[in-house]
N, C-alpha and C positions, 0 to 999 in steps of 0.2 A: 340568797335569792328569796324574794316577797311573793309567798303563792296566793295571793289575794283570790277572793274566791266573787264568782259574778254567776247567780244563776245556780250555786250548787258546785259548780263544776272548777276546780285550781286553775291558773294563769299555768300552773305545771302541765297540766290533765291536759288542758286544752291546747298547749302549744304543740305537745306531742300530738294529740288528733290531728294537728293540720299538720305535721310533717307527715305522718302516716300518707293523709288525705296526697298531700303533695307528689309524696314518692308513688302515691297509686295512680295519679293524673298523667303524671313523667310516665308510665309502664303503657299506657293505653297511646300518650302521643308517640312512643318509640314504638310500637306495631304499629300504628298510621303509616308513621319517615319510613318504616322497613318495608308497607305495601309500597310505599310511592319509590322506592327503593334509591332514598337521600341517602347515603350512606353518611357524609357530614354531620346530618341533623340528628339522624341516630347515637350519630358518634356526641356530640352536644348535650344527647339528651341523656346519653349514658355518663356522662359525666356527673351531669346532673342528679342523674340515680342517686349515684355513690355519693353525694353533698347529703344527699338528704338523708341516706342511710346514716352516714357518721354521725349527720347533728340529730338521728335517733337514738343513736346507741350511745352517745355521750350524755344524752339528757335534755338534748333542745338545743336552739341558738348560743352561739357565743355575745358574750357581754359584746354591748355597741361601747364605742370607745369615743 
């Protein structure tokens, strides 16, 4: 992987920020869906979670193919 750096900050550093950012936006629309009490969207958005949780804890995105 090419951690090119823009700003100071790694293509590495950065990518994780925005999944972080990601999985914290998903947390705030899944207590929205749970007032409006979507149970679907919830359930969507909870999937979602866990996408973004894995490709943290793995290291970021998987290779585009």
């Amino acid at each position: 992987m090419i951690n090119r750096s823009k700003g100071g900050v790694t293509t590495t550093t950065r990518s994780y920020q925005n999944l972080v950012y990601v999985r914290q936006m998903l947390g705030e629309l899944r207590n929205v869906a749970e007032g409006e009490e979507a149970q679907m969207l919830c359930y969507l958005i909870e999937m979602a979670m866990m996408e973004a949780n894995d490709l943290i804890e793995n290291g970021g995105a998987a290779p585009r193919g």
